[in-house]
VEXBAFI-372237 format. One record per residue (C-alpha): residue number from 1; z, y, x. Coordinates in Angstrom, 3 decimals, padded with zeros to 6 digits. Layout:
BEGIN
{node NUM,{Z,Y,X}};
...
//
This chain:
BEGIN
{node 1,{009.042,029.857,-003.150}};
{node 2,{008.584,031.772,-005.965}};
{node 3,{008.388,030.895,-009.632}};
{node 4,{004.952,031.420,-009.789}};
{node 5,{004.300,029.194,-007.002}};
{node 6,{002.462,026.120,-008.515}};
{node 7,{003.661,022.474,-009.572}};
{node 8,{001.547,019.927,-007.038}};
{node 9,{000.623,016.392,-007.759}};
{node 10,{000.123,014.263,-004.430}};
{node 11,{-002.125,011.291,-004.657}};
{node 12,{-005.215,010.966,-007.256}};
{node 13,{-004.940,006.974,-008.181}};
{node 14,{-003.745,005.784,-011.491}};
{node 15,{-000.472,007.329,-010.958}};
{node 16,{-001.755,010.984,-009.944}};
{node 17,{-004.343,010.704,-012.702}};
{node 18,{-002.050,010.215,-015.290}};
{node 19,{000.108,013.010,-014.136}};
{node 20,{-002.198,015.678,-014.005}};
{node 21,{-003.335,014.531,-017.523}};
{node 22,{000.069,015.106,-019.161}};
{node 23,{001.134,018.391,-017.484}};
{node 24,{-002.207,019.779,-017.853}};
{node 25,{-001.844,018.880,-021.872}};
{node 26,{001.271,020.665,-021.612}};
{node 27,{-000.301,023.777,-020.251}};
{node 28,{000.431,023.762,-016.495}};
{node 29,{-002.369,024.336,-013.880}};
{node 30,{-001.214,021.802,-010.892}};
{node 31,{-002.399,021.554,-007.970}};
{node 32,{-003.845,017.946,-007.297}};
{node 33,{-003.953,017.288,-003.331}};
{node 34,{-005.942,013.851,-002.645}};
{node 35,{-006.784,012.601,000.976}};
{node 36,{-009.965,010.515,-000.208}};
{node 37,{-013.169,012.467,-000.905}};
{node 38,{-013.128,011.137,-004.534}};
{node 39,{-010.299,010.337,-007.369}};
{node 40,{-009.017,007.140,-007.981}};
{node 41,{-006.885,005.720,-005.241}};
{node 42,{-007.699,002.002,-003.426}};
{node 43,{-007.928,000.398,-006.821}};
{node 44,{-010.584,002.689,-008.118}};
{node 45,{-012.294,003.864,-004.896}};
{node 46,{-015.298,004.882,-005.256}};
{node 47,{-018.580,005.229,-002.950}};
{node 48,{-020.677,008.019,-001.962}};
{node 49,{-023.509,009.042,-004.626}};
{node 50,{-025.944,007.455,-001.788}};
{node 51,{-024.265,004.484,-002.219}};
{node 52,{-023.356,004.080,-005.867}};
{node 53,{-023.159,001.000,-008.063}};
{node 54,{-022.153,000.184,-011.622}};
{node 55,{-018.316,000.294,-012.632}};
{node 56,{-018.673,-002.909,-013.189}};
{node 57,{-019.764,-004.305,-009.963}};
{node 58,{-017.384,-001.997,-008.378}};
{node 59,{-013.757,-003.260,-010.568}};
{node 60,{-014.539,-005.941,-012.435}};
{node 61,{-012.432,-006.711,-015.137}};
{node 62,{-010.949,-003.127,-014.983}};
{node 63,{-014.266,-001.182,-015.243}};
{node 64,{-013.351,000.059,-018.665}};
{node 65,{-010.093,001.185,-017.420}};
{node 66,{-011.888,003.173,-013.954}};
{node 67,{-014.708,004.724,-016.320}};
{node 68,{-011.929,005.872,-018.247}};
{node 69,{-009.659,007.992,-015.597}};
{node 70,{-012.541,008.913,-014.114}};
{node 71,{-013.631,010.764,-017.241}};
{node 72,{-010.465,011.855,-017.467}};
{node 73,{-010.194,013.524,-014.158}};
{node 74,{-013.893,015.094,-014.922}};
{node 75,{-012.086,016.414,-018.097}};
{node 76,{-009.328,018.176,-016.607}};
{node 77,{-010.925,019.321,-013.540}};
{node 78,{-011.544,022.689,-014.700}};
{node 79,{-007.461,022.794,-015.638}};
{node 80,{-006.147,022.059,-012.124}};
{node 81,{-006.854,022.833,-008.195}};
{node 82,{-008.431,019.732,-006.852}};
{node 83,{-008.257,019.802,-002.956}};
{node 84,{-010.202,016.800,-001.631}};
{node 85,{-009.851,015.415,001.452}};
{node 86,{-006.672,016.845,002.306}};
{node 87,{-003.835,015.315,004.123}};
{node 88,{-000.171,016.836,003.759}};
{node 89,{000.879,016.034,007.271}};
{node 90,{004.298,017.796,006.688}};
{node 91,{007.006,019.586,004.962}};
{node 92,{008.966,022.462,005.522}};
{node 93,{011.257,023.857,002.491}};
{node 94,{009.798,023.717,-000.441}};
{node 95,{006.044,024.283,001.589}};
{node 96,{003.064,021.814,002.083}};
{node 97,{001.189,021.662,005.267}};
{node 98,{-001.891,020.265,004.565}};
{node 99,{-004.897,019.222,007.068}};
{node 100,{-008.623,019.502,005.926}};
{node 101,{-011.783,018.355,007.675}};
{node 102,{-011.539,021.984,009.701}};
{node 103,{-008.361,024.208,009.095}};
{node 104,{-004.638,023.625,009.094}};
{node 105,{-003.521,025.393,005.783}};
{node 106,{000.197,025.269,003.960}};
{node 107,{001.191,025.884,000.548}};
{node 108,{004.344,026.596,-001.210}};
{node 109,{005.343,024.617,-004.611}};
{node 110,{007.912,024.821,-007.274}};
{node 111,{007.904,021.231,-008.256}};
{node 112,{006.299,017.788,-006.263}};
{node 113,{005.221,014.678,-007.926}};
{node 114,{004.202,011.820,-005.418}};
{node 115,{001.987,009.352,-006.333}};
{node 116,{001.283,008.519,-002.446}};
{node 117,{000.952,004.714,-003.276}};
{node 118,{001.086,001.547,-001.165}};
{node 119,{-000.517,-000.341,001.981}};
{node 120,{-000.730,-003.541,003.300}};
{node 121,{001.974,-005.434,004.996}};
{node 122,{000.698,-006.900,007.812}};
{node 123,{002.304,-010.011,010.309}};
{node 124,{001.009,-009.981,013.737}};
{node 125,{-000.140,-012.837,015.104}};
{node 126,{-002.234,-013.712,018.173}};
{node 127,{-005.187,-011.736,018.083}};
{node 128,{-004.738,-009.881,015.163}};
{node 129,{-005.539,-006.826,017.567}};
{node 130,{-009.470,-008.359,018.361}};
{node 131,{-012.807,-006.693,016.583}};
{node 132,{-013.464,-008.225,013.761}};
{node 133,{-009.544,-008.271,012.345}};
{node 134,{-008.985,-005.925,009.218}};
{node 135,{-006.260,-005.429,006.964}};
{node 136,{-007.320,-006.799,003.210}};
{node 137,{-007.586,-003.057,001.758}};
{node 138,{-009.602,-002.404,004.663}};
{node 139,{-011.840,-005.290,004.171}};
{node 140,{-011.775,-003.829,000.464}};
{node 141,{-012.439,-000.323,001.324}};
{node 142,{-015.589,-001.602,003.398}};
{node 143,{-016.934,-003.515,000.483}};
{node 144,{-016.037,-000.473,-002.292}};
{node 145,{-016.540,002.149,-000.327}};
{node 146,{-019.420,001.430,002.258}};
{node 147,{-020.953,-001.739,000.331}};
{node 148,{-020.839,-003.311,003.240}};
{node 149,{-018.614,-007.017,004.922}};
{node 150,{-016.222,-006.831,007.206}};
{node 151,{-018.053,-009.457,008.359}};
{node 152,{-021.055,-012.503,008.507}};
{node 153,{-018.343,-015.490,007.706}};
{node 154,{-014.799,-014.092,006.756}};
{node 155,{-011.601,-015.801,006.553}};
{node 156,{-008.951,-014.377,004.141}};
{node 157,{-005.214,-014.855,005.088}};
{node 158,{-002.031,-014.243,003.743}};
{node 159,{-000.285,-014.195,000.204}};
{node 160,{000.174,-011.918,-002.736}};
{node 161,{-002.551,-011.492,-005.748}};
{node 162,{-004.225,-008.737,-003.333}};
{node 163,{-005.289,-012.247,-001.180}};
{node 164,{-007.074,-013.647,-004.468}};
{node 165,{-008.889,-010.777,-005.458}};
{node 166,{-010.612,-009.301,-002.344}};
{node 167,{-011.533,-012.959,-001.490}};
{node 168,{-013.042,-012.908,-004.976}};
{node 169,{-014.602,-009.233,-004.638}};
{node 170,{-016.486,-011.199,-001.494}};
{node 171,{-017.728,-014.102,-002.540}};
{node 172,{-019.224,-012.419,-005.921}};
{node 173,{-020.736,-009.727,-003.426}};
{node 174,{-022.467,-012.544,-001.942}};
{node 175,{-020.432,-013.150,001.665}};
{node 176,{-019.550,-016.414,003.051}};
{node 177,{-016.058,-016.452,002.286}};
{node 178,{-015.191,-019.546,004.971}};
{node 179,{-011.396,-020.346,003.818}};
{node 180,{-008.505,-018.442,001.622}};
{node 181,{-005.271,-019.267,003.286}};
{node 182,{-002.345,-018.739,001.703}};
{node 183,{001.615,-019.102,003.488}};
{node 184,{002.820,-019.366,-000.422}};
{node 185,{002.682,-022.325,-002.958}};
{node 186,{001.560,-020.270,-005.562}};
{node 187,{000.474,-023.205,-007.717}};
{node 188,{003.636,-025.233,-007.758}};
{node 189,{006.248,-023.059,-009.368}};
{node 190,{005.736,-023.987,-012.741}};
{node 191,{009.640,-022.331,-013.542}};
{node 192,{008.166,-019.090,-013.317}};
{node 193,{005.463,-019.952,-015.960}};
{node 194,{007.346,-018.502,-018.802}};
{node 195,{007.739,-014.603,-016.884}};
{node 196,{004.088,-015.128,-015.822}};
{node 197,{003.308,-015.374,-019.420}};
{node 198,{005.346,-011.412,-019.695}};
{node 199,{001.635,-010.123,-018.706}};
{node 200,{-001.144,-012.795,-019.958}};
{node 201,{-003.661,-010.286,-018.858}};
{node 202,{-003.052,-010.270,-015.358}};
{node 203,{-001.532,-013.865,-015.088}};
{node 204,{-005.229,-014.628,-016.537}};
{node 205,{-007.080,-012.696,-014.225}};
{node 206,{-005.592,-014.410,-011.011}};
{node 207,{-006.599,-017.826,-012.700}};
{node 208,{-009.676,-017.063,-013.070}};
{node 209,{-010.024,-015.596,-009.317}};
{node 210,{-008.851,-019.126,-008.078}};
{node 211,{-011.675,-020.647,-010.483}};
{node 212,{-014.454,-018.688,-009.737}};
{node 213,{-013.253,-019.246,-006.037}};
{node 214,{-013.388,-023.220,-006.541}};
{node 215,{-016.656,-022.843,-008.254}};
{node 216,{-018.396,-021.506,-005.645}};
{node 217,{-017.253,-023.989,-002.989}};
{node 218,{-014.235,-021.318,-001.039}};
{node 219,{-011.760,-023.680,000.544}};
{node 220,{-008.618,-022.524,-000.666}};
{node 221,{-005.377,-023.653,001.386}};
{node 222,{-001.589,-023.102,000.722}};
{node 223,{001.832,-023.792,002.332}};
{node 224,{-000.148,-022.317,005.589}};
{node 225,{001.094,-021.168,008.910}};
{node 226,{-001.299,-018.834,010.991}};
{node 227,{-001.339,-019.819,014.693}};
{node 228,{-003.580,-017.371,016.561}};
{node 229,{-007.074,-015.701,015.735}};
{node 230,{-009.026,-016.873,018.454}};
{node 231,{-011.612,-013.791,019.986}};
{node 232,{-014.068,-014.159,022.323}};
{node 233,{-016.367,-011.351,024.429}};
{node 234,{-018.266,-010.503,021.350}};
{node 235,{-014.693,-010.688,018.779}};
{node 236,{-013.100,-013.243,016.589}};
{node 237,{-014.388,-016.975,016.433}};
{node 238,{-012.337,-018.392,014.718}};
{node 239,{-008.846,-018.459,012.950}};
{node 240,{-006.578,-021.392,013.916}};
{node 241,{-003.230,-022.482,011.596}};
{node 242,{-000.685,-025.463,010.745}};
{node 243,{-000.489,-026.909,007.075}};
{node 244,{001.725,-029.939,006.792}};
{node 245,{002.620,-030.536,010.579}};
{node 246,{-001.457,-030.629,011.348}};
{node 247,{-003.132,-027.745,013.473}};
{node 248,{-006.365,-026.699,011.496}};
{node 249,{-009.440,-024.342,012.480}};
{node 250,{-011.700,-022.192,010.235}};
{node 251,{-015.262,-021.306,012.332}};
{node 252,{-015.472,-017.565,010.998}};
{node 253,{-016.349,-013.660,012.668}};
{node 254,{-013.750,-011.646,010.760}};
{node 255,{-010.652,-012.425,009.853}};
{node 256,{-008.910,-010.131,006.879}};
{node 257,{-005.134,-010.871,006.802}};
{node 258,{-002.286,-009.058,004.123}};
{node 259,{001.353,-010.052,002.765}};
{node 260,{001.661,-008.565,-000.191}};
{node 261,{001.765,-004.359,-000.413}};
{node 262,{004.556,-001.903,000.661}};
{node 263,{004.858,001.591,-000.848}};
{node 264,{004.220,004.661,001.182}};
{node 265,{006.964,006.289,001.631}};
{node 266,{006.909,008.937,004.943}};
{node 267,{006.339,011.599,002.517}};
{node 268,{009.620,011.144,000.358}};
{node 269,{011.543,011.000,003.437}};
{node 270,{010.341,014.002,004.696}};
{node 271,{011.382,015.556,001.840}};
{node 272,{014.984,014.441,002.043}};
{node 273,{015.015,011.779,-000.667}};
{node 274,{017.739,009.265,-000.922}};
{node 275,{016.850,005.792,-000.141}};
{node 276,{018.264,002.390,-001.070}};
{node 277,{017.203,-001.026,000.124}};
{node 278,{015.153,-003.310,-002.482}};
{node 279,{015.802,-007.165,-001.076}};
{node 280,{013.031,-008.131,-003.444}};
{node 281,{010.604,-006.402,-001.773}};
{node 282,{012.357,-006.064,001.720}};
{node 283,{012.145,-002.578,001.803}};
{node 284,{013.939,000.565,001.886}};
{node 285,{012.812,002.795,-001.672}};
{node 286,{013.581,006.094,-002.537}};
{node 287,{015.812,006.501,-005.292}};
{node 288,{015.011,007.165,-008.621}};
{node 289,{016.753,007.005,-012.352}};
{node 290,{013.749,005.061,-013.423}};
{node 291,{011.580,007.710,-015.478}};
{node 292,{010.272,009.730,-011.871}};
{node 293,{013.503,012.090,-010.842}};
{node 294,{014.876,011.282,-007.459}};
{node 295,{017.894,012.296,-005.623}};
{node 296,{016.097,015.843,-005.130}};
{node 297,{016.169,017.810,-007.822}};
{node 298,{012.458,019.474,-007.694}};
{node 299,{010.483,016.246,-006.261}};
{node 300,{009.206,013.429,-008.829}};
{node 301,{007.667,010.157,-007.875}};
{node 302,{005.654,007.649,-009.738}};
{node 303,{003.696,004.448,-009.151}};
{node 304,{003.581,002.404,-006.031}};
{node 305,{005.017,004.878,-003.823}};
{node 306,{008.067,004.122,-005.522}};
{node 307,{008.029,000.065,-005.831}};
{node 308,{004.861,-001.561,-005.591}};
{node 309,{004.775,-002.924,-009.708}};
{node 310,{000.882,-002.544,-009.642}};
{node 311,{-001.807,-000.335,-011.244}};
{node 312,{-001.275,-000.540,-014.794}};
{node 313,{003.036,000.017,-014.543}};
{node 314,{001.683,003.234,-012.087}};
{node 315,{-000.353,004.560,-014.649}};
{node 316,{002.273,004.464,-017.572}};
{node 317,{004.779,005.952,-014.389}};
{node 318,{002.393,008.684,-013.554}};
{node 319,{003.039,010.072,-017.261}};
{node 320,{006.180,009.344,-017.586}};
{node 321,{007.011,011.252,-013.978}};
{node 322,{005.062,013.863,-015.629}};
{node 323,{007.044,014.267,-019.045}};
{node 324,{010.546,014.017,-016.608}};
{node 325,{009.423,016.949,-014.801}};
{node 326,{008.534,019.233,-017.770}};
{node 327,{011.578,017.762,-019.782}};
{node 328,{013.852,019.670,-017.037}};
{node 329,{011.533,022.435,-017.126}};
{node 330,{012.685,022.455,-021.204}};
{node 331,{009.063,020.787,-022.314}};
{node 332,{009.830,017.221,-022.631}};
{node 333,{008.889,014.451,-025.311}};
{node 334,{011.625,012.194,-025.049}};
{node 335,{009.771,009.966,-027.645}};
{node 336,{006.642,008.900,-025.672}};
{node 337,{009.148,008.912,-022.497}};
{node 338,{010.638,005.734,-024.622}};
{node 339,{008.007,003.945,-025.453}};
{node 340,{007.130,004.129,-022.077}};
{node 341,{010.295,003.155,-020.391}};
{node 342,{009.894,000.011,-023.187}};
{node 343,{006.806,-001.002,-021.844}};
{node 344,{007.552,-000.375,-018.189}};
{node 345,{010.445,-002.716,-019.310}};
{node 346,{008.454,-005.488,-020.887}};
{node 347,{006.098,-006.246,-017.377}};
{node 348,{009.231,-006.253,-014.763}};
{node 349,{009.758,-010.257,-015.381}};
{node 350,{006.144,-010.441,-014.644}};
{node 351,{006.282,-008.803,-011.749}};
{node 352,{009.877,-009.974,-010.128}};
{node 353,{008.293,-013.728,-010.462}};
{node 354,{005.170,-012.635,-008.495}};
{node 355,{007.572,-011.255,-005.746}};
{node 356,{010.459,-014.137,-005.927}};
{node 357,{008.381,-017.173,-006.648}};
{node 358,{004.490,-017.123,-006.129}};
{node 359,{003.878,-015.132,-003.743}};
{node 360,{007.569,-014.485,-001.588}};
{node 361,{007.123,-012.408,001.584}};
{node 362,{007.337,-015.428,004.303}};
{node 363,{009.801,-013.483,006.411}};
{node 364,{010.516,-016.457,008.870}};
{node 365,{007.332,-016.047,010.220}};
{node 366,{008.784,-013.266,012.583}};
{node 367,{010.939,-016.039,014.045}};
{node 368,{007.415,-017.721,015.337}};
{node 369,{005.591,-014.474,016.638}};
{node 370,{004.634,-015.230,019.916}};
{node 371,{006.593,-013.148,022.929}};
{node 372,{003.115,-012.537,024.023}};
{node 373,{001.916,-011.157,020.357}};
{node 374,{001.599,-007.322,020.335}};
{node 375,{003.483,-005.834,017.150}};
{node 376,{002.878,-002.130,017.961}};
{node 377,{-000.474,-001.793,018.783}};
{node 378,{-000.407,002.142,018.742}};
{node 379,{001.627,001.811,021.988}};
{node 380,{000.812,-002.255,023.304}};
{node 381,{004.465,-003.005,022.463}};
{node 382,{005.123,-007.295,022.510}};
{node 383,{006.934,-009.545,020.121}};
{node 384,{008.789,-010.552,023.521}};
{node 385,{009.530,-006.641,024.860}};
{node 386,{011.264,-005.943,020.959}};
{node 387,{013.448,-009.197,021.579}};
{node 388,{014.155,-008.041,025.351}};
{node 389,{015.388,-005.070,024.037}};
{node 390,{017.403,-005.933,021.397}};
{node 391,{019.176,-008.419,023.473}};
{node 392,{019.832,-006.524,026.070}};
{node 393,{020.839,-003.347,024.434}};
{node 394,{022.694,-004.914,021.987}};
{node 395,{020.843,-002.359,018.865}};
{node 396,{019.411,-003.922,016.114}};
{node 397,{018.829,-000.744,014.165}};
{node 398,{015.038,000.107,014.279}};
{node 399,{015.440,003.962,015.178}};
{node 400,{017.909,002.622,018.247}};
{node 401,{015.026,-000.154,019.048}};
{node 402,{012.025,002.600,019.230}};
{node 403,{014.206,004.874,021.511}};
{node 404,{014.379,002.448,023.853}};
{node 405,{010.896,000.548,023.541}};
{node 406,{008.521,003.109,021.814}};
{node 407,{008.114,001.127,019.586}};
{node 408,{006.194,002.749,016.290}};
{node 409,{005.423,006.098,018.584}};
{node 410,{002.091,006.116,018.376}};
{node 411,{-000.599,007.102,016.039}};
{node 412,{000.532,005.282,012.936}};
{node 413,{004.460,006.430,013.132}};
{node 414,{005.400,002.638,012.459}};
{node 415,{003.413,002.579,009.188}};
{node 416,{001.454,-000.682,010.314}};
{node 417,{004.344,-001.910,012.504}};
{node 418,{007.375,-001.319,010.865}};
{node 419,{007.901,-003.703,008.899}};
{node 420,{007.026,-006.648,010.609}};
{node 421,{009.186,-005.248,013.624}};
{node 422,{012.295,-005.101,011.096}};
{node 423,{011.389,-008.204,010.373}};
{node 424,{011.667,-009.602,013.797}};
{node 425,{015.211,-007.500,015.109}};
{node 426,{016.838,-008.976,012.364}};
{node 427,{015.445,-012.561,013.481}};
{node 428,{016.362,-011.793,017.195}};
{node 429,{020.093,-009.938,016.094}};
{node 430,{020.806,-012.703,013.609}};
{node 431,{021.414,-010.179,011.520}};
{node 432,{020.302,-008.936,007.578}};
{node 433,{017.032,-007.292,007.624}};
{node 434,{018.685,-004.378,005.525}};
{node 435,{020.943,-004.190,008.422}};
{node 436,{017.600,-002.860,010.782}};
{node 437,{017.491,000.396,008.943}};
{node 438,{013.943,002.629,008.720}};
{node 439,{011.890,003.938,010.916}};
{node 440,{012.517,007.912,010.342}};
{node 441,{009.374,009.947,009.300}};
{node 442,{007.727,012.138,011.502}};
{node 443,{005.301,015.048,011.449}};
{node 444,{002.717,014.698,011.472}};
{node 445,{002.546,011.911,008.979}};
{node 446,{-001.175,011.238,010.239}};
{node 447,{-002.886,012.299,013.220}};
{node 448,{-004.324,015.694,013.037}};
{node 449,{-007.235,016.766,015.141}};
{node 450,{-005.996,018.713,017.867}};
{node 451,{-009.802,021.047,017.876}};
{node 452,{-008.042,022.266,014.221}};
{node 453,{-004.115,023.340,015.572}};
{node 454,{-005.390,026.989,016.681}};
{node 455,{-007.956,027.150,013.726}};
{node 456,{-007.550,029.671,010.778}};
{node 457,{-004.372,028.890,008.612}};
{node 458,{-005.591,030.761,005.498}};
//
């Protein structure tokens, strides 16, 4: 490292955006590493120019807000290094090793800000494995990205606003949305009406998803249990599930199933961040004084790579990650850092009754996975081989559990698995889930191509 080596932003959605913007009003030149061939994250994905649509038809109520960050990004393009489809696959020192679509290259920084984001949490379930099963920001990416279903008839299942909206994004798009089931009561907790009411704007927006969902004849169900996904030669048939002691059935051929969002956070732990466990969101989060600096002195972190708080509370982070980092650099506006601490501030009631009262994380469910159930698909590990091994080993920390099982080995490092398989060791150990640790991160983050390990590292 030297101290001309540059400052680099990783992650372009409302979080990276926002970043960039502030340190390149300040003067600096970052580089800007994104893994998507265009800006704007999941929320703001956009399609290729063969495939373009309006902003509105693509986000909705938050159009204005895309159309502006993406003229923002055109603004300060010509002020930073914008490396598109790039994956950082590792860390060494204070060095990037990034993959592109042909070479392996690395590059040395002076400063980090992650704005890596977040991804679905997923519970398996029988035949959540089968064609036809996608993850609800893959169902999302499908329709924003490659205007295009998941899917004929699709059935939506889970909980968490995320549920509401892609169901939504369907049905306007014209697909047969068969059911939206939902393990949550979100209408029946009228207690956390008054923290709702901390962001009208949002609380509105998930009202009128339900409405417009109603309106056009989507059976919505709540207080569900899923069963099984039931697959046949061709892929999924049907999805099967309990609601008030009664086995149900929903004729579909796709199934798109989420629990709410988790941050992304092999990156951070890579580069030797301290972590703490959030029991709110029943996960382990690096740690942060709350305006971006973590426990390492030269890496920042903003948005929902931090704690999934949503788009809007990632934006204001983004900037105020930003104005940290050049505050210890001796550039800092501790004023606008205020005001957005304050407003930061004003949404968290919003957001902790979202997580604690409409839409909690059903973590019993891992008590009712089927032994049969595969929970690490990468390597075809069961619900009943995790239990076998934690009872006869006598581990119930996750890292001890994958030694023994290979459990999260494969392809995805545990990033799909993970959580659910904390989930079920501390169900099978009797134990707290904070007790099951974190699956350690690994390089590479992401597969690599192998044709690309002897290519040119320029």
């Amino acid at each position: 490292m030297t101290s001309g080596d540059p400052i680099v932003i990783v992650g372009t959605g409302p979080a990276g955006i926002s970043a960039a913007k502030t340190l390149v009003e300040a003067g600096q030149r970052p580089v800007v590493i994104d893994e998507n061939a265009y800006p704007g994250g999941q929320i703001f994905r956009r399609p290729p120019p063969t495939l373009a649509r309006s902003e509105t038809q693509l986000y909705g109520f938050d159009a204005s807000r895309a159309l502006r960050l993406k003229s923002t990004f055109e603004a300060i393009t010509p002020s930073i290094e914008y490396r598109a489809e790039t994956l950082v696959w590792s860390v060494e020192g204070r060095s990037l090793h990034l993959s592109t679509a042909r070479t392996l290259k690395s590059i040395p920084f002076t400063r980090i800000l992650l704005a890596t984001g977040a991804m679905d949490r997923v519970i398996p379930i029988k035949g959540w494995t089968a064609p036809g099963v996608f993850s609800l920001g893959a169902a999302q990416i499908a329709l924003k990205a490659q205007a295009t279903f998941i899917g004929q008839r699709v059935v939506f299942i889970g909980t968490g606003p995320l549920l509401y909206l892609v169901a939504y994004q369907y049905a306007k798009a014209g697909a047969d949305v068969a059911a939206v089931l939902d393990s949550s009561k979100p209408f029946s907790k009228i207690t956390a009406l008054p923290a709702l009411l901390a962001d009208i704007s949002n609380f509105s927006r998930g009202l009128f998803y339900v409405a417009q969902l109603c309106l056009r004849g989507v059976k919505i169900q709540t207080a569900i249990a899923p069963i099984e996904i039931v697959a046949g030669d061709r892929g999924v048939t049907s999805m099967r599930y309990e609601q008030g002691g009664q086995q149900r059935q929903s004729d579909c051929d796709a199934v798109a199933i989420g629990y709410g969002l988790r941050a992304e956070t092999q990156l951070a732990d890579l580069l030797g961040l301290s972590f703490h466990f959030d029991r709110r969101q029943r996960q382990w989060l690096p740690v942060t004084d709350g305006a971006g600096r973590t426990s390492v002195p030269h890496v920042y972190i903003a948005g929902d790579g931090a704690s999934v708080r949503g788009s809007e509370v990632a934006e204001w982070e983004g900037e105020l990650a930003a104005l940290s980092l050049l505050e210890d650099m001796g550039r800092g506006s501790q004023k606008r850092a205020s005001v957005l601490r304050r407003r930061i501030d004003s949404l968290s009631p919003f957001r902790r009754a979202l997580d604690e009262h409409v839409f909690p994380f059903p973590h019993h469910f891992a008590e009712a996975i089927r032994d049969e159930t595969i929970v690490c698909r990468c390597e075809g590990i069961t619900a009943g081989q995790i239990r076998e091994t934690v009872a006869t080993t006598g581990e119930a920390d996750i890292n001890r559990v994958k030694a023994f099982s290979r459990l999260g080995m494969g392809r995805c490092q545990g990033r799909v698995c993970g959580a659910a398989a904390c989930e079920l060791i501390a169900a099978t150990a009797r134990t707290d889930i904070s007790a099951t640790g974190r699956l350690r991160g690994q390089a590479p983050l992401k597969p690599i191509p192998l044709s690309i390990l002897a290519g040119d590292r320029r």
